[in-house]
C-alpha positions in Angstrom: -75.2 -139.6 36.1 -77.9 -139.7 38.5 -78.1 -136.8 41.2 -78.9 -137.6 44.9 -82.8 -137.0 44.9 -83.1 -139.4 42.1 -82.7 -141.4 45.2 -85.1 -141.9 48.4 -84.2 -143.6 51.5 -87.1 -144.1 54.4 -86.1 -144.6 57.8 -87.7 -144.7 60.7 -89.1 -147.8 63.2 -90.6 -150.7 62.4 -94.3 -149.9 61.6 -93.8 -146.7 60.7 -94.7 -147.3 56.8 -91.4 -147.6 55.4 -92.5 -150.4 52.9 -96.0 -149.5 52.2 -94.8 -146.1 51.7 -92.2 -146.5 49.7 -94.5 -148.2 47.1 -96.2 -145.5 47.1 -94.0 -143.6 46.4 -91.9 -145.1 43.8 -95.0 -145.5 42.0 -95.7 -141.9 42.2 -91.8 -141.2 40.9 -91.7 -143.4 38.4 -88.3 -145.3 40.0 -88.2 -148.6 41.0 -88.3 -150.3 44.4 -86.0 -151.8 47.2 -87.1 -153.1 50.6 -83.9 -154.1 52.5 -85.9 -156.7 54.4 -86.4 -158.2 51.4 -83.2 -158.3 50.0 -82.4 -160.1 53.7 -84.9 -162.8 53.1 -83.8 -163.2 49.8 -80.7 -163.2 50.1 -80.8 -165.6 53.6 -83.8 -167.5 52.4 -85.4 -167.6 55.5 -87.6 -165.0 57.3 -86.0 -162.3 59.7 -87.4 -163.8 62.2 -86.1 -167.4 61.6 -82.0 -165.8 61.3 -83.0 -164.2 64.8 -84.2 -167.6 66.0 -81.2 -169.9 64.5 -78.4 -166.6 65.8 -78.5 -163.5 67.6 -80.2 -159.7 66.6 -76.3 -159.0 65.8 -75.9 -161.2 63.1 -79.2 -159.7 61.3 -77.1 -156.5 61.7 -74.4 -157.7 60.1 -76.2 -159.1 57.2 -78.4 -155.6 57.4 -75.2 -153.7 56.4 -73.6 -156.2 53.9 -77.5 -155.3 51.7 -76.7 -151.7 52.8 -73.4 -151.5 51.6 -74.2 -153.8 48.0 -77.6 -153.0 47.2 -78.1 -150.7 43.9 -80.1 -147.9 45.1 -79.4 -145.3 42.3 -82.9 -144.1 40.7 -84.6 -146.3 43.4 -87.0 -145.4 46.3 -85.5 -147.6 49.4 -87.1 -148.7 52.5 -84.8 -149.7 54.9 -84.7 -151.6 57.9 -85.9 -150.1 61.0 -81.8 -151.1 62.4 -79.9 -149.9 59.7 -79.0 -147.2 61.6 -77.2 -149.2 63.5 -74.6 -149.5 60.7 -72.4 -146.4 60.2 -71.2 -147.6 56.7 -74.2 -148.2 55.6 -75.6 -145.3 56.6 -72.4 -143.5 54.8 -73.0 -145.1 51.6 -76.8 -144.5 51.5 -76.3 -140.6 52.3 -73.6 -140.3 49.8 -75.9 -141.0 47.2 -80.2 -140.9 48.3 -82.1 -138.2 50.6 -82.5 -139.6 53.7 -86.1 -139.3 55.0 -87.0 -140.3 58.7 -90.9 -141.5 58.8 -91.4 -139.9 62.6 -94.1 -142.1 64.2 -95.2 -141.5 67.9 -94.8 -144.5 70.2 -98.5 -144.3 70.9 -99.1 -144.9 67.5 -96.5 -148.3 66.9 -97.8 -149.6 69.9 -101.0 -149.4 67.7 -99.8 -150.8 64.6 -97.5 -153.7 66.0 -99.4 -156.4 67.2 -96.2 -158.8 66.7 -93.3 -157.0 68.4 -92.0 -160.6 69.3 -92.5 -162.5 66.0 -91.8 -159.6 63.5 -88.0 -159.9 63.2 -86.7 -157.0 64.5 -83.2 -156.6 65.6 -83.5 -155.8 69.4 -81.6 -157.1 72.4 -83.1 -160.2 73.8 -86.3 -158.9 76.7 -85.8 -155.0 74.9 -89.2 -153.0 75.0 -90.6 -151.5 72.1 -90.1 -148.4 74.5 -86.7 -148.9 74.8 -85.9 -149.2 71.1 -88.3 -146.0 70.2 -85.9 -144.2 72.7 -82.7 -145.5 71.5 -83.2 -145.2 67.5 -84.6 -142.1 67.9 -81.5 -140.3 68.2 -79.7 -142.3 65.5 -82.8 -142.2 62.9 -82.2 -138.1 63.6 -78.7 -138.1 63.0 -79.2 -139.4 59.8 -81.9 -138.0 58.0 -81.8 -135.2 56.0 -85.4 -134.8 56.4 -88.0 -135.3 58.8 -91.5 -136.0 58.2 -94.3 -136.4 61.0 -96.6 -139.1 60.5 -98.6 -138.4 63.7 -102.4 -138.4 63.0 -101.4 -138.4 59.0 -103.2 -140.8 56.6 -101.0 -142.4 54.0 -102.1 -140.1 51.2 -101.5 -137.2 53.6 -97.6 -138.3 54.4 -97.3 -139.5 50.5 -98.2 -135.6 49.8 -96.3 -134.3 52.5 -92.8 -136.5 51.1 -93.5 -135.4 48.0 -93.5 -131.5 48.9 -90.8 -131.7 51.1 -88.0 -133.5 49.5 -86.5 -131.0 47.0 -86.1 -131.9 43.5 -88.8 -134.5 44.0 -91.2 -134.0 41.1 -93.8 -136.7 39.7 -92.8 -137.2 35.9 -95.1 -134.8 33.4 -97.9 -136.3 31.6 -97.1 -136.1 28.2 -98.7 -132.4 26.3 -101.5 -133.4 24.2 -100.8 -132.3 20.9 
């Protein structure tokens, strides 16, 4: 039976590294790898930002927590959405089982690394800021997380090192003993 840190889930707003991240870090772990925004496309076969286009930032929600809510994620490192903290179920599901890490980003610095706010597919009223949605997830991507780890003015390997020493139970597997 697996234990809840053979689980990982990232958190945190679009551009703050879930997926890159996550890689990272399930390559360091030894576990295997979920983007949700994959799983969406996959699933959909069409881009985020063509469901957006063809309905509404609700209906990417809704399929959002349908992934969250069927998606395997035992002994898997999972980068979520930056709105699935929209869905309480979801969210339910995934703390029941993963450590919930929120990737804090300052807005400075997603301002930064999002040159495509409008084209990215993210789920956002229609004429929302990037402000606006920084301020508004904030307090749910807090409620949520078991841990919190600050990004600002961190390289990847730095946050990489940093998840890894503050998630307890995380270990990297052991190199076999030479004999």
């Amino acid at each position: 039976m697996k234990t809840k840190t053979d689980s990982v889930v990232l958190i945190g707003m679009p551009g703050a590294g879930k997926s890159t991240l996550g890689i990272l870090l399930a390559k360091e772990l030894g576990l295997d790898f979920v983007d949700t925004d994959v799983a969406i496309q996959v699933r959909e076969g069409r881009t985020l930002q063509d469901i957006l286009d063809s309905s509404d930032y609700l209906h990417l929600r809704d399929i959002e927590e349908q992934i969250l809510l069927s998606e395997e994620i035992a002994g898997k490192v999972v980068a979520t959405g930056g709105s699935a903290v929209y869905s309480e179920a979801g969210m339910a599901r995934l703390k029941k089982s993963a450590i919930i890490v929120f990737l804090d980003v300052p807005l400075q610095a997603l301002r930064q690394r999002i040159s495509n706010f409008d084209s990215r597919g993210i789920a956002r009223r229609p004429e929302q800021s990037l402000e606006s949605l920084f301020e508004e997830r904030g307090a749910l991507y807090k409620k949520y997380a078991d841990i919190r780890i600050d990004c600002d003015q961190k390289s990847l390997q730095q946050t990489l090192d940093l998840l890894l020493n503050s998630v307890p139970g995380l270990e990297t597997p052991s190199a076999p003993e030479n004999p």
